[in-house]
C-alpha positions as CSV (number, residue, x, y, z in Angstrom):
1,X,-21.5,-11.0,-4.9
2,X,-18.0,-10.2,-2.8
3,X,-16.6,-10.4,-5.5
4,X,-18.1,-6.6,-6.3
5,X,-17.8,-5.4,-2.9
6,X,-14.6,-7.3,-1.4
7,X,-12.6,-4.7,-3.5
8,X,-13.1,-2.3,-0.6
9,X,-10.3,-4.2,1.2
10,X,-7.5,-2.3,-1.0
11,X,-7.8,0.6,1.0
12,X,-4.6,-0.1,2.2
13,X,-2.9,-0.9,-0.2
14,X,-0.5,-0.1,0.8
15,X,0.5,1.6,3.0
16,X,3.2,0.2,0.6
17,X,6.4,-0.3,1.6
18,X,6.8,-2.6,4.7
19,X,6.9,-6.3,5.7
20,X,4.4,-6.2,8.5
21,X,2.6,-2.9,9.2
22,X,1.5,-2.0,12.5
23,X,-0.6,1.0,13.3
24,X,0.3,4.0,15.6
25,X,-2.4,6.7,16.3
26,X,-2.0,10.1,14.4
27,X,0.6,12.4,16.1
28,X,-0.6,16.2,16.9
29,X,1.6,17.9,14.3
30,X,2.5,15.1,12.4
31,X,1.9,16.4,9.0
32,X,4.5,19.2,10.2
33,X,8.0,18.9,8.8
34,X,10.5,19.0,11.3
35,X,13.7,20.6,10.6
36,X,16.9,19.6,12.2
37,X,18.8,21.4,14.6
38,X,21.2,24.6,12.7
39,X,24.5,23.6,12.0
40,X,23.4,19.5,11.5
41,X,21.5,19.3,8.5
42,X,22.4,15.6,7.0
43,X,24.4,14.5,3.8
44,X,21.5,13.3,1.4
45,X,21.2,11.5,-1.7
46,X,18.1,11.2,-3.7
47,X,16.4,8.4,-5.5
48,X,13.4,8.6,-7.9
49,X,11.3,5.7,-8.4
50,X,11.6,4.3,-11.8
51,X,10.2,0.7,-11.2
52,X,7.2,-0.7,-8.8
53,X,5.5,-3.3,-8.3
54,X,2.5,-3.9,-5.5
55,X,0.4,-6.4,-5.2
56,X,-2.6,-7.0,-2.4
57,X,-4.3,-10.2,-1.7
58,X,-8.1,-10.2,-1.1
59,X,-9.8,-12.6,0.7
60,X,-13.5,-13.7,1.1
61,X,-15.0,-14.9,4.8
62,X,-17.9,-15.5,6.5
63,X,-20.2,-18.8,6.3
64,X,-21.1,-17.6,2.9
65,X,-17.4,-17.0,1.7
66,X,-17.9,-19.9,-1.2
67,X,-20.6,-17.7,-2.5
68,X,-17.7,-15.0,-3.1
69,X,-13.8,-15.1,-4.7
70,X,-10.7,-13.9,-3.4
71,X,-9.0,-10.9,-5.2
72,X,-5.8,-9.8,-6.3
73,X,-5.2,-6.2,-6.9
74,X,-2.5,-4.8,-8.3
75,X,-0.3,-1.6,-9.8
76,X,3.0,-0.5,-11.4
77,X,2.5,3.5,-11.5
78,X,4.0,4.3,-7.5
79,X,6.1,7.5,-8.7
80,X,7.7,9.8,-6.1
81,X,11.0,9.9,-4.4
82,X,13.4,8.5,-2.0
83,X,16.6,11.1,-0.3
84,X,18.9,8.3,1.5
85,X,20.3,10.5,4.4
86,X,23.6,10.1,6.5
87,X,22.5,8.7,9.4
88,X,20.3,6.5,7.3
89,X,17.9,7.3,10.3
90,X,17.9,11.3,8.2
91,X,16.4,9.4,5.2
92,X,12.8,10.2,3.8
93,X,10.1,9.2,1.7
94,X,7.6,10.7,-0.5
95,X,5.8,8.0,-2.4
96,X,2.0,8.5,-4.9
97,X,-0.1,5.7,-6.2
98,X,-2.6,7.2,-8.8
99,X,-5.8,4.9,-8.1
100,X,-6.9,5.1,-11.9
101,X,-3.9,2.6,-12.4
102,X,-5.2,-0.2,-10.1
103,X,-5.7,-3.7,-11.7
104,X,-8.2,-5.8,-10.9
105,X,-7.8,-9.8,-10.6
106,X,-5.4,-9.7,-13.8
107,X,-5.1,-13.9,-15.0
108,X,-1.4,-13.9,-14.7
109,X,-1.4,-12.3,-11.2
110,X,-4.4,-14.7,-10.4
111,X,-1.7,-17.2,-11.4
112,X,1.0,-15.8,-9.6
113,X,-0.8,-15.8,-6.4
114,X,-1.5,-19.0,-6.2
115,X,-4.6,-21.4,-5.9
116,X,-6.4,-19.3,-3.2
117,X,-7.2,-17.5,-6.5
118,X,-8.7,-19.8,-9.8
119,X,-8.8,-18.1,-12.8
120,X,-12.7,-18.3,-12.9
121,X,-13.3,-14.8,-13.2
122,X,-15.1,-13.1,-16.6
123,X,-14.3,-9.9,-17.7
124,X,-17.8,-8.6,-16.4
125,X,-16.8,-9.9,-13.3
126,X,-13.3,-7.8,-13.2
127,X,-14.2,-4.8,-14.7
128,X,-17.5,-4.9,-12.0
129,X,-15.5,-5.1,-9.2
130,X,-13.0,-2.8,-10.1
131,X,-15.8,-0.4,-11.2
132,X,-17.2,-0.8,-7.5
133,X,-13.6,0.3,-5.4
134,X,-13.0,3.3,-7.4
135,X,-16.5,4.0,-6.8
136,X,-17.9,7.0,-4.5
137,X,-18.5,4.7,-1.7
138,X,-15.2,3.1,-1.7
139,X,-12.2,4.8,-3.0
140,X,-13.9,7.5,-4.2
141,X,-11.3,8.2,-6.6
142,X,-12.9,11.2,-8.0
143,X,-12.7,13.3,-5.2
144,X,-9.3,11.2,-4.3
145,X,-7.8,10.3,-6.9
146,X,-4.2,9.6,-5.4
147,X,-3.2,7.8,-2.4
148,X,0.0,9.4,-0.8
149,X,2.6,8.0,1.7
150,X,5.2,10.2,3.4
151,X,7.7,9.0,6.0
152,X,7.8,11.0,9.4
153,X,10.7,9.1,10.9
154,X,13.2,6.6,10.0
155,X,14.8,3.9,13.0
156,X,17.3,1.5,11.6
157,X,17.5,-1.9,12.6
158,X,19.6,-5.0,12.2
159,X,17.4,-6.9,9.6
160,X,14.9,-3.9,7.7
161,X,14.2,-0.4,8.8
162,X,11.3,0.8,10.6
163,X,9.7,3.7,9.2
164,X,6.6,5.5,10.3
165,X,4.7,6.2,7.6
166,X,2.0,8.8,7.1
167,X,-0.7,7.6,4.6
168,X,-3.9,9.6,3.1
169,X,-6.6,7.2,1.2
170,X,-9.9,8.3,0.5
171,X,-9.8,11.0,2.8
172,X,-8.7,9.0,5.8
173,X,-5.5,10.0,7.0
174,X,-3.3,7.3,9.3
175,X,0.4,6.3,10.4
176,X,2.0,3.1,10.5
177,X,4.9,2.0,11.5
178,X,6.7,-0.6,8.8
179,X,9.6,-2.2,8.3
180,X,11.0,-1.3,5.0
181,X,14.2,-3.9,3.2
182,X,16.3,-1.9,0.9
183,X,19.3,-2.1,-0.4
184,X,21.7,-0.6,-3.1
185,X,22.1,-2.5,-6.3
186,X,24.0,-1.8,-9.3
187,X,23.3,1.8,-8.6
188,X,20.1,1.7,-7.8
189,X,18.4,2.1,-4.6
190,X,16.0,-1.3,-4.1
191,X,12.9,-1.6,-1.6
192,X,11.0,-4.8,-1.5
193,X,8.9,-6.8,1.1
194,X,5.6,-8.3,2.3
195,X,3.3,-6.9,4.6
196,X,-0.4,-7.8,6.6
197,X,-2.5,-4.5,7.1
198,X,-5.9,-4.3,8.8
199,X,-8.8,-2.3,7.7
200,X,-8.5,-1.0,11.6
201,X,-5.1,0.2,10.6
202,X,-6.7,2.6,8.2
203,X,-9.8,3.7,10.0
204,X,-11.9,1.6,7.8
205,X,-14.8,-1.0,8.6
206,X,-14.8,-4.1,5.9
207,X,-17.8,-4.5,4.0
208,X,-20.8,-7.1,4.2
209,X,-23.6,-8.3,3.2
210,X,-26.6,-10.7,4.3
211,X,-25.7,-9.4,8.3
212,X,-22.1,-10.7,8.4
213,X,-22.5,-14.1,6.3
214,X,-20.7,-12.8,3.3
215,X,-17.9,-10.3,4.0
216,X,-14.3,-9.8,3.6
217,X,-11.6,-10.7,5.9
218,X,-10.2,-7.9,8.2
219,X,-6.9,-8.3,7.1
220,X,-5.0,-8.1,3.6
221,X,-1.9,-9.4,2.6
222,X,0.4,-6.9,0.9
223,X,3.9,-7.3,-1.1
224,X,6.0,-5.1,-3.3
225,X,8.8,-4.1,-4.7
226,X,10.5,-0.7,-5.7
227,X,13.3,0.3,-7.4
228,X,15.0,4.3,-7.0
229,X,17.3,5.9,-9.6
230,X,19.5,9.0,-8.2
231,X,18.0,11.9,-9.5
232,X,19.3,14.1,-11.9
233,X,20.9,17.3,-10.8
């Protein structure tokens, strides 16, 4: 059924924070922090996650895609941290989504979503599937159980800011470039947006069945929203 495989699609999830990802290859020395010149180092504030919300659509295709059901995955356990830096382009990001807290076509969220995604579902059904992407040939959460995100630069822009975002999932390791909404609100440091990521994007092939006829779509749709506390001193 896609049902139990189509779950292979979250492997993005995220590369979380963006409204409308697009891929960059790996940079030699990339996962090396650069330090700024002596004498310049940037004013910074930082923000701790204390809310979050992502959500990624699923979707079924192929000439057997009635055969299979769309999927909504979902989690509220993002933790990490946010330092707002003066240039904003100074700012950074350091953000962890434990996989053991991934949801699994939840009724309300199938709700939510909208009719792409009937609540026709059993328990069986949801707990199989969700079973399946943690699994060792998916997310293989047991070896990697967290998937990390870590900005490696920030460009600001008129409408959202474009960050280029390392992200490590089940072993893969890949940078996008996203455009990230915030803004400050009563306090408290607020990123939200909405997002299409391929499984290209990631490294990833998507999974079928029966040579192709049942398989899920290349693409997932991705939103979210985050919400950073300054951090106690």
């Amino acid at each position: 059924m896609l049902d139990r495989v189509q779950s292979r699609l979250f492997l993005v999830v995220l590369a979380a924070v963006t409204l409308g990802a697009c891929a960059v290859p790996p940079r030699p020395g990339a996962s090396e922090t650069q330090l700024p010149p002596a004498g310049s180092t940037p004013a910074r504030t930082v923000y701790e996650i204390v809310e979050s919300d992502v959500t990624v659509r699923v979707y079924r295709d192929g000439p057997l895609a009635r055969l299979g059901h769309n999927h909504v995955i979902a989690s509220t356990a993002v933790t990490g941290r946010i330092e707002l830096g003066e240039p904003v382009s100074a700012s950074t990001l350091e953000l962890a989504l434990p996989l053991d807290s991934l949801t699994v076509d939840d009724p309300a969220r199938r709700l939510a979503a909208g009719s792409d995604f009937p609540d026709t579902l059993t328990e069986a059904d949801r707990e199989g599937t969700r079973r399946n992407m943690l699994g060792s040939a998916l997310l293989d959460a047991a070896r990697f159980p967290v998937m990390r995100l870590a900005s490696v630069a920030v460009e600001e822009r008129e409408d959202a800011l474009r960050v280029t975002t390392r992200v490590e999932v089940a072993g893969n390791v890949r940078e996008l470039v996203v455009p990230v909404v915030t803004e400050l609100r009563d306090g408290a440091l607020v990123a939200r947006g909405e997002f299409t990521v391929t499984h290209a994007d990631l490294g990833l092939t998507p999974f079928s069945v029966a040579l192709g006829a049942l398989r899920v779509r290349e693409d997932l749709r991705v939103t979210f929203h985050l919400v950073a506390r300054k951090a106690r001193t």
